[in-house]
C-alpha positions in Angstrom: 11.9 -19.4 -10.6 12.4 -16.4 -8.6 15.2 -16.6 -5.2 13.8 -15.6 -2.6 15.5 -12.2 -2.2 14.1 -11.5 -5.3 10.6 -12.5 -4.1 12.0 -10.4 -0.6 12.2 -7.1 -2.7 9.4 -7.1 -5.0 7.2 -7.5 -1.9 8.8 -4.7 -0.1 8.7 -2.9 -3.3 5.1 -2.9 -3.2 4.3 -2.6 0.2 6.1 1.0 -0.1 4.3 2.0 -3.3 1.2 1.1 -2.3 1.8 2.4 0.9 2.6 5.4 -0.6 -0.1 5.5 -3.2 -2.6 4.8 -0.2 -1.4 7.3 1.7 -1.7 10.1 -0.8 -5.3 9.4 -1.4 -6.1 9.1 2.6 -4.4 12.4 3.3 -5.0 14.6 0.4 -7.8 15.2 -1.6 -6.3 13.5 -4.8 -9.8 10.7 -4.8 -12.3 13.7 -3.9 -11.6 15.7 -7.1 -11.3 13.6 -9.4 -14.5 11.5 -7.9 -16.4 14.8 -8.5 -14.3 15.9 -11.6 -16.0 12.6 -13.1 -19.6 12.4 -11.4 -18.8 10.2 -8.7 -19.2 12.4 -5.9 -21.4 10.3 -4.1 -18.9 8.0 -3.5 -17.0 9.7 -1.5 -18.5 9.5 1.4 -17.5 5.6 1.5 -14.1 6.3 0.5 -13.0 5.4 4.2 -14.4 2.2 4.6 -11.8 1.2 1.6 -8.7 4.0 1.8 -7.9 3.0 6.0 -8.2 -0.5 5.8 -5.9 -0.8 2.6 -3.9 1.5 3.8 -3.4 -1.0 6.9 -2.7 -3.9 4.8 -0.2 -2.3 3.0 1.9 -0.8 6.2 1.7 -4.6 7.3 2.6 -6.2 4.3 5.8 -3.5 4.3 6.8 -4.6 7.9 6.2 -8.6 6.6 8.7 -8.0 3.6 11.3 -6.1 6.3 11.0 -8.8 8.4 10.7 -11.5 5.8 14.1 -9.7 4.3 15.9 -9.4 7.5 15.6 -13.0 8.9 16.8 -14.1 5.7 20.6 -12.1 5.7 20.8 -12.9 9.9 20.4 -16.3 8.3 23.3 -16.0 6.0 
């Protein structure tokens, strides 16, 4: 079973990838051209209603694991 500093770290780890990841695809055109590279290019348009919100829940679940991983060394 995993301590919880490990459990601490993987979390943070992927709140900053997918942060990251996120990020790329809200900012750049990275989705748009390979959406209409494949045929997809009418689903573009709705890439918004997916991209900000997830982008969201990743910059929260990075501030969680901080937090998370902060109250547990001010605890030891």
């Amino acid at each position: 079973m995993p301590s919880d500093d490990t459990s601490s770290n993987g979390l943070l780890k992927v709140g900053i990838i997918g942060t990251i990841i996120v990020a790329l695809c809200c900012f750049t055109p990275i989705l748009v051209i390979l959406f209409g590279a494949v045929g997809l290019a009418a689903v573009v348009g709705y890439l918004d209603l997916v991209l900000f919100p997830a982008l969201g829940i990743f910059i929260l679940l990075t501030i969680y694991a901080l937090w998370r991983k902060n109250a547990r060394s001010s605890a030891s």
